[in-house]
C-alpha positions in Angstrom: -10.8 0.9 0.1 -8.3 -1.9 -0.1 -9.2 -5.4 0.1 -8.7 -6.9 4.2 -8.1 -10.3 4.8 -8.7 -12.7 8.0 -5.6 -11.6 9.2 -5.4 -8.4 8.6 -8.2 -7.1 10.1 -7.6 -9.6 13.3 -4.5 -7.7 13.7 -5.9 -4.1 13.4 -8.9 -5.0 15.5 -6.1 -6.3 18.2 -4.0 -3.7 18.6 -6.6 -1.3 18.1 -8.2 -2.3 21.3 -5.1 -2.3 23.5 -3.4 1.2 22.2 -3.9 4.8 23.2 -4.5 6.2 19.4 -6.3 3.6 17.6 -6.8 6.0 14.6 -3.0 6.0 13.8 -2.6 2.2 13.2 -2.4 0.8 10.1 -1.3 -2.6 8.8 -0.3 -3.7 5.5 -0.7 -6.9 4.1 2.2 -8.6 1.7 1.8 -11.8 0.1 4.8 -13.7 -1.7 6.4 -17.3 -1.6 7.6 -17.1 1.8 4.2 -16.2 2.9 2.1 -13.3 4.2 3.9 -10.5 6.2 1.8 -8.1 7.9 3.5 -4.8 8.4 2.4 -2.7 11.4 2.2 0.9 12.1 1.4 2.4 15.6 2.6 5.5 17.0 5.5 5.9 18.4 3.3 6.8 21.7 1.8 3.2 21.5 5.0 1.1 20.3 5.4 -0.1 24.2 2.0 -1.5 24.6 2.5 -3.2 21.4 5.7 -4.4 22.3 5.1 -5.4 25.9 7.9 -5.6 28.6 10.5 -7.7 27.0 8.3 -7.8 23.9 6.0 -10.7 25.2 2.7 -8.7 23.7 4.4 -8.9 20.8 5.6 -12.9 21.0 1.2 -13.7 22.0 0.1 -11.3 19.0 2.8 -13.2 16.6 1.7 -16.8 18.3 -2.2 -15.8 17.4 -1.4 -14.8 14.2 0.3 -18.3 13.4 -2.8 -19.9 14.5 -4.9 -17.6 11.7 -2.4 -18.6 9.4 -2.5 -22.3 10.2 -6.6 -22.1 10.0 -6.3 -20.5 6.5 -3.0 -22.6 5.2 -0.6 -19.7 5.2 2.4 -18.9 7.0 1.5 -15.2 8.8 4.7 -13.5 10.1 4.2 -10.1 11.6 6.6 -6.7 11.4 6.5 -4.1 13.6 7.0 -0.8 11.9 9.7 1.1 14.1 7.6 4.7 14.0 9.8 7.8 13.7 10.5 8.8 17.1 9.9 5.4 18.6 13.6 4.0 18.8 14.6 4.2 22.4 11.6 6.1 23.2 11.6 6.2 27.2 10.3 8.1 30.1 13.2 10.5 31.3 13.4 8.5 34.6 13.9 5.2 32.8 16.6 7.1 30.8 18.4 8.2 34.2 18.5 4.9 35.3 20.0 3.9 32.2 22.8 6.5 31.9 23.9 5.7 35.2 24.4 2.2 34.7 28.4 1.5 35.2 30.6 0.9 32.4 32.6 -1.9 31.3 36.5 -1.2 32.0 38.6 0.0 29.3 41.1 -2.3 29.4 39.2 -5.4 28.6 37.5 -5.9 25.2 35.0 -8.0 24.4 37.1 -11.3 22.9 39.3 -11.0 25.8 35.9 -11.2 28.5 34.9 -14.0 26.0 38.2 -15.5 26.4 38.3 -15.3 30.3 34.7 -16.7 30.6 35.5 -19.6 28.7 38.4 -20.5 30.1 37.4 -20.1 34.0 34.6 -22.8 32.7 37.1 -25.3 31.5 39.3 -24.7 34.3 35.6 -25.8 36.6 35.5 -28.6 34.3 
């Protein structure tokens, strides 16, 4: 078995305890100059409890891996591993709601809505 670290097996431990399939998640550990980078794998079942709702699981598990890192004078940044089948992985009602989510109109790109928005600004100025 591979040497763990501090880190390493705080992370697995963590999300371990707060997904579905704890068997499938791995984490590998990277030191270089920039630091340590822990590299996460989960399945692509689990990747929205480890994300959270607007990825705020993900922000606390980064925040308490800083804190390890700080203990142990390392810099600790975290990557989630998008899992195969995990990209835009929804429920099919939260995909309806999305498909029917109005369009921007044709006729304006996005430099000219830039455009407009910064100019009704100066014009409230």
């Amino acid at each position: 078995m591979a040497e763990t670290h501090n880190d390493q097996e705080f992370l697995e431990f963590l999300v371990k305890s707060i997904v579905d399939k704890p068997e499938e998640v791995r984490v590998d550990r990277q030191v270089d100059e920039m630091g340590v980078l822990l590299t996460l794998h989960v399945s692509a079942q689990d990747m929205g409890q480890v994300v959270g709702r607007q990825g705020g699981t993900a922000k606390s598990i980064r925040s308490l891996l800083k804190i390890i890192g700080m203990k142990n004078n390392a810099r600790v940044n975290l990557k989630i591993e998008e899992p195969e089948g995990g990209r835009r992985h929804q429920s099919p009602e939260r995909r309806g709601r999305e498909e029917s989510l109005p369009e921007a109109p044709d006729n304006l790109g996005t430099t000219e809505t830039v455009d407009k928005v910064i100019n009704d600004i100066k014009e409230d100025l």
